[in-house]
C-alpha positions as CSV (number, residue, x, y, z in Angstrom):
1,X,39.4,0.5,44.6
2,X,36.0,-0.9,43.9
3,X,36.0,-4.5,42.1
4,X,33.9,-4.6,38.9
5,X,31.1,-6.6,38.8
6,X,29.6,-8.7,35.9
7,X,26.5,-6.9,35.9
8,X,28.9,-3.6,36.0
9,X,30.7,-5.2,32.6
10,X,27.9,-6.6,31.0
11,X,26.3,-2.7,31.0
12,X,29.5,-1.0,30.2
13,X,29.5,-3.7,27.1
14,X,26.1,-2.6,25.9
15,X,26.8,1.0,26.3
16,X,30.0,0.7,23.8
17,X,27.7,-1.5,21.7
18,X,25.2,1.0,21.7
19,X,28.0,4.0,20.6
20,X,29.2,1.4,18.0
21,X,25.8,0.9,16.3
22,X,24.6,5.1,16.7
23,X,28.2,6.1,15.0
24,X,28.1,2.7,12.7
25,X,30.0,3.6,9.5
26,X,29.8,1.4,6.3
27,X,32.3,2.8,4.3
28,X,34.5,2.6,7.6
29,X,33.3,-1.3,8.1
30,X,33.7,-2.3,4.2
31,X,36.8,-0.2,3.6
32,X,35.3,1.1,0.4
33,X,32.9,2.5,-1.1
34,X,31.1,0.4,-4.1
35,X,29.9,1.8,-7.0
36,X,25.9,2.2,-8.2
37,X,25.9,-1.0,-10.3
38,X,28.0,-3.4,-8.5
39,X,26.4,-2.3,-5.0
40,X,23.3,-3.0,-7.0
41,X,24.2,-6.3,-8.3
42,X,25.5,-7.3,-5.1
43,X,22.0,-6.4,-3.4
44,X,19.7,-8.1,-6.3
45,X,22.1,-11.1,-6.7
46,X,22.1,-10.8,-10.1
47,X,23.5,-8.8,-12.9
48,X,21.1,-6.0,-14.2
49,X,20.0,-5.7,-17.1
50,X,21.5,-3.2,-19.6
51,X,19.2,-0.5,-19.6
52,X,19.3,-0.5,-15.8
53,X,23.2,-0.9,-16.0
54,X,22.6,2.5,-18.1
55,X,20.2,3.8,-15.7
56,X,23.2,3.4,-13.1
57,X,25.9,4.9,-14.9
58,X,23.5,8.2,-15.5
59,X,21.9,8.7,-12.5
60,X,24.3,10.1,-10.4
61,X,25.1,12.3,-13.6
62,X,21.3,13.7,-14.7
63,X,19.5,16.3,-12.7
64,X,16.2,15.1,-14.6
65,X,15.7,11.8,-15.9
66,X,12.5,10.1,-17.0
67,X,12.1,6.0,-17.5
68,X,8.7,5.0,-19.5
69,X,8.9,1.6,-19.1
70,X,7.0,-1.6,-19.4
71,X,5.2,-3.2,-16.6
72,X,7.2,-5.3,-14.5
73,X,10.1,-4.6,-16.1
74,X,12.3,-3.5,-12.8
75,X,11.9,0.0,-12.5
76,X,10.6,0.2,-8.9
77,X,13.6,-1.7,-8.5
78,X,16.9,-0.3,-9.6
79,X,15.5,3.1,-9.0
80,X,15.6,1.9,-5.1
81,X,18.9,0.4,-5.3
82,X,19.9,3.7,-6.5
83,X,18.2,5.2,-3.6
84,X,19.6,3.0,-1.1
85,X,23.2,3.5,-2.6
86,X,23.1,7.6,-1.7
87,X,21.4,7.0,1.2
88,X,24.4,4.4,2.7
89,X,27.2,6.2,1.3
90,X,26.6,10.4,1.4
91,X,25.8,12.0,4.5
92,X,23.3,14.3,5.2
93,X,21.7,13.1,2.0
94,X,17.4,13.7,1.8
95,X,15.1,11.5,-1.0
96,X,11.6,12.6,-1.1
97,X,9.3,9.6,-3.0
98,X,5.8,10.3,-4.3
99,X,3.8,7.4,-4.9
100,X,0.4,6.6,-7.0
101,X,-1.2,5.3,-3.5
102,X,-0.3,5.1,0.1
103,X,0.3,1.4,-0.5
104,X,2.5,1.4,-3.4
105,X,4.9,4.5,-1.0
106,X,5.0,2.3,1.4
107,X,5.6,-0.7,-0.7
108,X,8.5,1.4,-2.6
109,X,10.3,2.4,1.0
110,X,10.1,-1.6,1.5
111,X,12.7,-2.0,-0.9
112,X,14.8,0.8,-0.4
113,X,14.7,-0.8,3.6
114,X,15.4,-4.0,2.0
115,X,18.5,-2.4,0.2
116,X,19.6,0.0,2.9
117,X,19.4,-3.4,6.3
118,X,21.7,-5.3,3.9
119,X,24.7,-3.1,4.5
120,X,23.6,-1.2,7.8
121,X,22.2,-3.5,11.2
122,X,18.8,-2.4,11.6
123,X,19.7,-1.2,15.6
124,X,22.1,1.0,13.9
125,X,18.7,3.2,12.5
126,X,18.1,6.3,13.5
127,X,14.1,5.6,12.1
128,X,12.8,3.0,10.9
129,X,8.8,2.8,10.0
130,X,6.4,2.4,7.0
131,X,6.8,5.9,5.3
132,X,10.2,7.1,6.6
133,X,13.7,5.6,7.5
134,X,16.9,8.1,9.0
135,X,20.5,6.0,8.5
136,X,22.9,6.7,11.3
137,X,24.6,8.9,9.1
138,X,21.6,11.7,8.8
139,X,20.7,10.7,5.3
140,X,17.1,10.3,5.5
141,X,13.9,9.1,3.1
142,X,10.4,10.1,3.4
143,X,7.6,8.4,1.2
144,X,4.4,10.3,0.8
145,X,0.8,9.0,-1.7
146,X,0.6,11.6,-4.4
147,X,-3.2,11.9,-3.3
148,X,-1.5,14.4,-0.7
149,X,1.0,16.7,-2.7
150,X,1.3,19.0,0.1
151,X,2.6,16.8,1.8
152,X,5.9,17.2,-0.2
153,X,6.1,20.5,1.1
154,X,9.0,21.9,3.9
155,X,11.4,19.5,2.5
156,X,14.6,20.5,1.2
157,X,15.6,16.7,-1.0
158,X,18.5,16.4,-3.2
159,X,16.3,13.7,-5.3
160,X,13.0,13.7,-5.3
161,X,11.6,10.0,-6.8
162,X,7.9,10.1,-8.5
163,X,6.8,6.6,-9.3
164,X,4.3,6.3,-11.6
165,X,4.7,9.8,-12.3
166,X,2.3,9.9,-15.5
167,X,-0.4,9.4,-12.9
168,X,0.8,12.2,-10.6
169,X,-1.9,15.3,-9.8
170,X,-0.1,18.4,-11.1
171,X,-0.7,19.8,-8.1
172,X,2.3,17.3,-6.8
173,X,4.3,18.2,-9.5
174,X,4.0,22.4,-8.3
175,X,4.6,21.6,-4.5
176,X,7.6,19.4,-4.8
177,X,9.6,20.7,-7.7
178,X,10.5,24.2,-6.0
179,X,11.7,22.2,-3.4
180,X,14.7,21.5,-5.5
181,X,15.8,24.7,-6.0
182,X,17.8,25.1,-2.9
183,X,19.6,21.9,-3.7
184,X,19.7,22.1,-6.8
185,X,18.8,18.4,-6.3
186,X,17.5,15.7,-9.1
187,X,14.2,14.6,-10.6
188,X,13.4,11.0,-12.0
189,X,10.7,10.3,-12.4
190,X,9.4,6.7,-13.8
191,X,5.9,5.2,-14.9
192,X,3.9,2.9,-17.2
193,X,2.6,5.6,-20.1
194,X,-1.1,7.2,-19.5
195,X,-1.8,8.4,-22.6
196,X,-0.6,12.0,-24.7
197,X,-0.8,14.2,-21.3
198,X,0.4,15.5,-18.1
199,X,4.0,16.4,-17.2
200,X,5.5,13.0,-17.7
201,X,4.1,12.8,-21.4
202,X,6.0,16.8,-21.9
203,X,9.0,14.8,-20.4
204,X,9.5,12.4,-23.2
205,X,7.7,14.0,-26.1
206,X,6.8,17.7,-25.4
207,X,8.5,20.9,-24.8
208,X,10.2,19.1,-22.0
209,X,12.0,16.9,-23.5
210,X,15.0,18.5,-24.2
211,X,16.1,19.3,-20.5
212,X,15.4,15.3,-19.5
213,X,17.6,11.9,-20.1
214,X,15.4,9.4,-20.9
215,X,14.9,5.9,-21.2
216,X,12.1,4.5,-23.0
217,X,12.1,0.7,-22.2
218,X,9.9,-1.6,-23.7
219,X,9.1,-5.2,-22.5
220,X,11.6,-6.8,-25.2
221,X,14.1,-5.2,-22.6
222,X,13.3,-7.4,-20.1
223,X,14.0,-11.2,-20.2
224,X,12.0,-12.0,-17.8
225,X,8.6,-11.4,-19.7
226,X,9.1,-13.9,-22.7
227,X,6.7,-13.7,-26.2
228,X,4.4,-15.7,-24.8
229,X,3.6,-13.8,-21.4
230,X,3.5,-10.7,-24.3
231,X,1.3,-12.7,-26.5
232,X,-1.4,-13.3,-23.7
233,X,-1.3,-9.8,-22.4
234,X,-2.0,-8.4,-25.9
235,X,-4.9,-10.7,-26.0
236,X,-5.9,-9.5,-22.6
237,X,-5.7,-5.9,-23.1
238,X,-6.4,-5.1,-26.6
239,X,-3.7,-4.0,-28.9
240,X,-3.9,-0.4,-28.3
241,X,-3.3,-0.5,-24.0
242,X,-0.9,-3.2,-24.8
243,X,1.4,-0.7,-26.5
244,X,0.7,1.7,-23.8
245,X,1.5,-0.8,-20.7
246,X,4.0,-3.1,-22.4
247,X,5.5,-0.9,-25.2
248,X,5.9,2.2,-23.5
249,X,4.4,4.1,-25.9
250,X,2.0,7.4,-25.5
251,X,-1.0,6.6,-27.3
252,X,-4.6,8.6,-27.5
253,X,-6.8,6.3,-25.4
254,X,-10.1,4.7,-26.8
255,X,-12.6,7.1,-27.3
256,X,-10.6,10.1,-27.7
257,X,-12.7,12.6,-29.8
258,X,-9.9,14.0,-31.2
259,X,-6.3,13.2,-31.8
């Protein structure tokens, strides 16, 4: 009988370490499994704030939802920790993000990384890079610029995320929504207003309207932008793109000839 060496131990230790971290399971190493908000909570640190606790409660519930919201009022934000939520906690499960710019996708998947290496060790990943990430348990999210619609296609998502969807090519909007037939997956889609047009506009105030749950949130919704930050910005922008970016309201932009 041959004696085991250290090196021998040291290997067969990394090996089972490795198994550990392929078949790592959170809901196995947390004996639960938390729900949207209070994973999200946990996450942030903070409590959110109540249209986002509302955004929470309905997401899982709404196959199309639309958020018009102010700027910098946290919609990047919970939308991710939504994200990150499915991606941890159902297997096999695919999100497909469209972005204004390959920046802001690749700034987007940084939170939803952020989110996701909180619960799961980052050797546990699958794939890990700038516009892509595969958890241990197959769930999987791909981030593409909406510059390149096509690249949405040959993806089968059960949620498909468009940030700053009012600023999406509707060529984006006829390559990725088929996509969710076969899943009958979900659609939210969230942005800033641009103006009485495009899909997102049809969402909240045109012949779409009836088939989304929307949130129209405006920058009194958020604490963290006081009257005074409001006050400059108006100053700043004019009164009329100050409704637009900060009220999330549709308006006809400057120099429209007609209504």
């Amino acid at each position: 009988m041959r004696l085991l060496r250290l090196s021998d131990i040291d290997r067969m230790m990394r090996e089972l370490e490795d198994l550990k971290l392929k078949n790592f399971d959170p809901i196995r190493e947390l004996g639960y499994i938390p729900s949207q908000l209070d994973f999200a909570e946990t996450v942030q640190g903070s409590k959110m704030d109540p249209w986002q606790g509302a955004y929470m409660m309905n997401a899982p519930l709404q196959s199309r939802i639309g958020i018009a919201a102010s700027r910098q009022s946290g919609k990047s934000t919970v939308t991710a920790l939504f994200v990150a939520h499915c991606l941890i906690f159902v297997p096999g499960f695919m999100c497909l993000v469209a972005s204004r710019s390959l920046r802001q996708a690749s700034h987007y998947l940084n939170k939803v990384r952020d989110a996701v290496l909180s619960v799961i060790p980052r050797d546990a990943m699958r794939t890990l890079n700038r516009l892509s990430m595969e958890l241990p348990n197959g769930s999987e999210i791909v981030s593409i610029p909406c510059a390149q619609p096509d690249a949405g296609r040959g993806f089968s998502p059960h949620l498909v995320i468009l940030d700053e969807a009012a600023f999406a090519p509707e060529e984006l909007f006829r390559a990725i929504t088929p996509s969710l037939a076969a899943t009958q997956g979900a659609l939210h889609m969230l942005s800033s207003p641009n103006g009485r047009q495009g899909y997102f506009f049809e969402a909240f105030e045109g012949d779409a309207k009836d088939v989304f749950w929307n949130q129209r949130v405006k920058w009194q919704d958020c604490p963290r932008i006081t009257k005074e930050i409001a006050d400059m910005e108006r100053i700043a922008l004019g009164d009329l793109y100050f409704r637009q970016e900060f009220g999330a309201e549709f308006v006809t932009p400057l120099g429209a000839f007609f209504g």
